[in-house]
Residue, then its C-alpha position, 0 to 999 in steps of 0.5 A: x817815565x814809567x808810572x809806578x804803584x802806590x796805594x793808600x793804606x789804612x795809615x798812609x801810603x804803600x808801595x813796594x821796592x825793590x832793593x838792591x844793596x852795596x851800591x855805589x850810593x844810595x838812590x831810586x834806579x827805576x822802575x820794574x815794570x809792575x810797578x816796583x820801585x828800586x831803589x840802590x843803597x850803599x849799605x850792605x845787607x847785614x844787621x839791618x844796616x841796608x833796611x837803616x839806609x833805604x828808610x833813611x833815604x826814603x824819609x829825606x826824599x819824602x821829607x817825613x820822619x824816619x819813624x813815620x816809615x816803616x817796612x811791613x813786608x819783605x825785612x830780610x829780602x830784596x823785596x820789600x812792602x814799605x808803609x808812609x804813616x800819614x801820608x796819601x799816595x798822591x803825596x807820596x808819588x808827587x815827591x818820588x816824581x820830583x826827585x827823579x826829575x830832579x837827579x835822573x835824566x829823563x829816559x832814565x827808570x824804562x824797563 
């Protein structure tokens, strides 16, 4: 599996996404190859309503908060910089890696 890129910010992780709205449902699809993260979710891009659905979807899988993420970067475009409050890269990316062994196959995310 295709590693990707998280960073520790100066509250908690970082890493970037890339989104791709009106999905069938909402889940991680991949990995760009810098590192990117994508992510599909089943909301349109209108009123906030895709950015409600990607924290959400982020908060279940790193069980954190909803309001312990938070979109820094990118809020009305496909790519995105979203930030983990107290939470650490390492952390983060152990969860991310585990919901991808747990719902894709293992060739799945290849660029």
């Amino acid at each position: 599996m295709r590693k990707f890129k998280l960073h520790d910010g100066k509250h908690g992780a970082a890493l970037t996404i890339r989104v791709t709205p009106r999905a069938r449902r909402t889940e991680f699809s991949g990995f760009m190859e810098d590192g990117t993260v994508r992510v599909r979710v089943a909301a349109p891009p209108v009123e906030g309503k895709a950015n409600g659905a990607l924290v959400a979807f982020l908060a279940e899988v790193l069980d954190v908060r909803v309001n312990r993420i938070e979109i820094v970067a990118g809020q009305k475009g496909l790519d995105k910089i979203v930030s983990i409050l107290d939470m650490n890269a390492q952390e983060a990316e152990e969860r991310i890696q585990a919901w991808f062994a747990a719902h894709m196959p293992e060739d799945a995310g290849e660029v």
